[in-house]
C-alpha positions as CSV (number, residue, x, y, z in Angstrom):
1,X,-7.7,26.6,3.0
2,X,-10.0,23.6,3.0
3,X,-8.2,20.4,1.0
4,X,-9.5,17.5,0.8
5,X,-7.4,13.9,0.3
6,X,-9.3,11.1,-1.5
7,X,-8.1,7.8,-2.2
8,X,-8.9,4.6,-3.5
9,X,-6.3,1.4,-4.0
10,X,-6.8,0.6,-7.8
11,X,-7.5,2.2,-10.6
12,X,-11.0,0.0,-10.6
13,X,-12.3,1.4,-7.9
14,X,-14.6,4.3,-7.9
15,X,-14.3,7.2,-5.6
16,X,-17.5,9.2,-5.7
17,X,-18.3,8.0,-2.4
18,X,-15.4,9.5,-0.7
19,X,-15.6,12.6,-3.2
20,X,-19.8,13.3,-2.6
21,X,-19.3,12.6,1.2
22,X,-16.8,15.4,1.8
23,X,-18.4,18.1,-0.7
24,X,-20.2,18.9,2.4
25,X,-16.5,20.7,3.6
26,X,-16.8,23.1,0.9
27,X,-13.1,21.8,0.4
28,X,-11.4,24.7,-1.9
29,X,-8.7,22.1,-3.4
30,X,-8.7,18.4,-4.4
31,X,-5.9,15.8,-4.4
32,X,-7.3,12.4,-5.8
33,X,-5.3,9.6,-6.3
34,X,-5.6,5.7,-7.0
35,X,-3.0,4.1,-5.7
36,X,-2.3,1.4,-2.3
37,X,-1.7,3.2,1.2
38,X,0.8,0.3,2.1
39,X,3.3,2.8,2.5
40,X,3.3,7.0,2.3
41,X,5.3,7.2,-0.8
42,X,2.6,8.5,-3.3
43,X,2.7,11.5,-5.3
44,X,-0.8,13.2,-4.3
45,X,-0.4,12.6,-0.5
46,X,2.8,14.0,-0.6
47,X,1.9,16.7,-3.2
48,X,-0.5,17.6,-1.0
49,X,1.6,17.5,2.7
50,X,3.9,19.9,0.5
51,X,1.3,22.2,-0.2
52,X,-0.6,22.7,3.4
53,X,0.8,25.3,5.2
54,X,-0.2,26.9,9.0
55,X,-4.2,27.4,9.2
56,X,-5.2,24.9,6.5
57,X,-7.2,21.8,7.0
58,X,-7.2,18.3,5.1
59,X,-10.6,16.3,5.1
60,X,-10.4,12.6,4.4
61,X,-13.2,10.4,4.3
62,X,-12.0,8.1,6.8
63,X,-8.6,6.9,8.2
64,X,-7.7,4.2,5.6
65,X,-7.8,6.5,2.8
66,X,-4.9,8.5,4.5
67,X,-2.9,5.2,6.2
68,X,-3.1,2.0,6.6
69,X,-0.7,1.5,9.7
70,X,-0.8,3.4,13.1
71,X,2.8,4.4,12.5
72,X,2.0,6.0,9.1
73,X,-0.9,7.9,10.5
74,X,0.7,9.3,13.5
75,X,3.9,10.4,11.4
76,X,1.5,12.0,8.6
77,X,-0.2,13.6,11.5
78,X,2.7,14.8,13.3
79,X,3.7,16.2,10.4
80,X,1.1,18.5,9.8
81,X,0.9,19.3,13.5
82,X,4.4,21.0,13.1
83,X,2.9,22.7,10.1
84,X,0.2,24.0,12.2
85,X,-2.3,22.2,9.5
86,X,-5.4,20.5,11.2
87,X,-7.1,17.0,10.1
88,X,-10.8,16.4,10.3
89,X,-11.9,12.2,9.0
90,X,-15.8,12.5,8.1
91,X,-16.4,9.2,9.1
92,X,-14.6,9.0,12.6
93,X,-16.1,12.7,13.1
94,X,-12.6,13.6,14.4
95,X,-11.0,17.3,14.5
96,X,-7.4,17.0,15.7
97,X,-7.5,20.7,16.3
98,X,-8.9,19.2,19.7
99,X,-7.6,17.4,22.7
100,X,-10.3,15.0,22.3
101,X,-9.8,14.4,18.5
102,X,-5.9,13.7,19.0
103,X,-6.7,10.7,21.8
104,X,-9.1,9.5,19.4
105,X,-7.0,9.4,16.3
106,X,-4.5,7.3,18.2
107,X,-6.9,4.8,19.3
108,X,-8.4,4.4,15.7
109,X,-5.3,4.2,14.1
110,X,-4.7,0.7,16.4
111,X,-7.7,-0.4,15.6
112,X,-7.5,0.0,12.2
113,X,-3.9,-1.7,12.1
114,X,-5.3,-4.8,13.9
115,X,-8.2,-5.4,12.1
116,X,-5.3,-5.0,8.8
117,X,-3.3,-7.7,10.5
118,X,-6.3,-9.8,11.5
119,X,-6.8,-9.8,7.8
120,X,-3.5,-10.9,6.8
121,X,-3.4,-13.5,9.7
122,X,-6.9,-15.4,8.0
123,X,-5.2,-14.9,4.7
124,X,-2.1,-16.7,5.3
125,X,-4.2,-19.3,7.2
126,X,-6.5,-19.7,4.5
127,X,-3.1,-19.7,2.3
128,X,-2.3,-22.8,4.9
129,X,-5.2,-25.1,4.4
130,X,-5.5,-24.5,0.7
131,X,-2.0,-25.8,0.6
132,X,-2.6,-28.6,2.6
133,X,-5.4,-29.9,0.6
134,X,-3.3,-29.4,-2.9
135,X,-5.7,-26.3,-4.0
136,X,-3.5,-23.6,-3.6
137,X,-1.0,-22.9,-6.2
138,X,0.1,-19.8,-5.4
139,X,0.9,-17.0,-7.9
140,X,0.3,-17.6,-11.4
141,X,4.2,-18.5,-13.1
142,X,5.7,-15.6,-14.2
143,X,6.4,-16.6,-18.6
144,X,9.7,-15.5,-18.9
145,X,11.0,-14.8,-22.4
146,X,14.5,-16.1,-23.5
147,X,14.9,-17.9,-19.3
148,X,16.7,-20.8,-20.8
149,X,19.5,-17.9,-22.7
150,X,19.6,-16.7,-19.2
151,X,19.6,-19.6,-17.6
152,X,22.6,-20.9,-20.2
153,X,24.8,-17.9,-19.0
154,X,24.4,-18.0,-15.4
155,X,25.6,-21.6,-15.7
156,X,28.4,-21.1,-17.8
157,X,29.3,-18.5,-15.4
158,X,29.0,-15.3,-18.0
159,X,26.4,-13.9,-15.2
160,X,25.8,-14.4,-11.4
161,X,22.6,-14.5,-10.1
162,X,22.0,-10.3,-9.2
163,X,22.6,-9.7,-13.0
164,X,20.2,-13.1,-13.6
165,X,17.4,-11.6,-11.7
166,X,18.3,-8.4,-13.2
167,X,17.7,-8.9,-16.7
168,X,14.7,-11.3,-16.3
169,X,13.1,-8.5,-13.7
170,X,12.3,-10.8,-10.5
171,X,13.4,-11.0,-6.9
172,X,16.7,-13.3,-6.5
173,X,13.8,-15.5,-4.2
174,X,11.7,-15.6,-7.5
175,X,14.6,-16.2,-9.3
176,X,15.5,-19.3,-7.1
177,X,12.3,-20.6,-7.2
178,X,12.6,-20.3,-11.1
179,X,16.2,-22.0,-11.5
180,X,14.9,-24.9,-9.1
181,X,11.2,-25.5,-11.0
182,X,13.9,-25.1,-14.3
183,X,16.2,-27.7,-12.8
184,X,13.3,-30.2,-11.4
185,X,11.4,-29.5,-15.4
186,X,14.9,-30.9,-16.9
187,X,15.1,-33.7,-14.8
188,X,12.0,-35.0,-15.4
189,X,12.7,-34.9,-19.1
């Protein structure tokens, strides 16, 4: 069976692109699905790794769609080596059905995971020099409903901070950062 695997990381995004490339494949079933590749746990791709079975092939347009680190990629494609289920990427022009096709996958998955950590490198550098000239403000503040109820117990002891965090949904680091800019606010008044 021909299956195809399209992806796209929001639900803003359009994937006609991906969808028109591939209809070349003649692909027999679809799994679409709009969600981040920053890790393997989505329903469609694993829908879809459930599914395949010895003979098939999955079509993607390109790597990304399927992973976004080499690890990911190679344990995806590992996995449907041992189910006999071959890959072909349109865009990298890449069978892994061949000797050839399995050398290349490896080397595009590195690629692709250092041009992904070059990108985070400039971000957080660009993070860096915003916050050294007093332009970066990071995250718009979280508007907590009832934080100084909250805030009341966990003093008074009723709650410790896991419940805190808990209750007002955010990380115990957000939650710090919360109880400090709370403390600093009350200070200042």
């Amino acid at each position: 069976m021909r299956v195809a695997y399209v992806r796209v990381s929001t639900v803003e995004q359009n994937e006609a692109r991906q969808v028109e490339a591939l209809k070349v494949y003649d692909i027999e079933k679809w799994y679409i699905e709009k969600v981040s590749a920053k890790d393997t746990n989505r329903p469609k791709l694993k829908e879809m790794l459930e599914y395949v079975r010895e003979g098939d092939t999955i079509y993607i347009h390109d790597f990304s769609r399927l992973a976004r680190s080499t690890k990911d990629l190679l344990e995806i494609v590992e996995q449907l080596e041992d189910k006999g289920v071959n890959l072909v990427s349109n865009k990298e022009n890449i069978n892994t059905s061949t000797s050839a096709g399995k050398l290349m996958l490896t080397m595009i998955g590195a690629i692709a995971e250092f041009e992904r950590n070059n990108l985070l490198e400039r971000q957080r550098e660009g993070i860096a020099i915003a916050k050294q000239e007093n332009k970066y403000k990071g995250r718009k503040a979280k508007d907590i409903k009832d934080f100084d109820v909250w805030y009341s117990r966990y003093k008074n002891r009723e709650i410790n901070k896991v419940q805190f965090a808990k209750e007002i949904n955010v990380s115990r680091p957000t939650l710090d950062k919360l109880i400090r800019e709370h403390e600093e606010k009350a200070q200042e008044d």
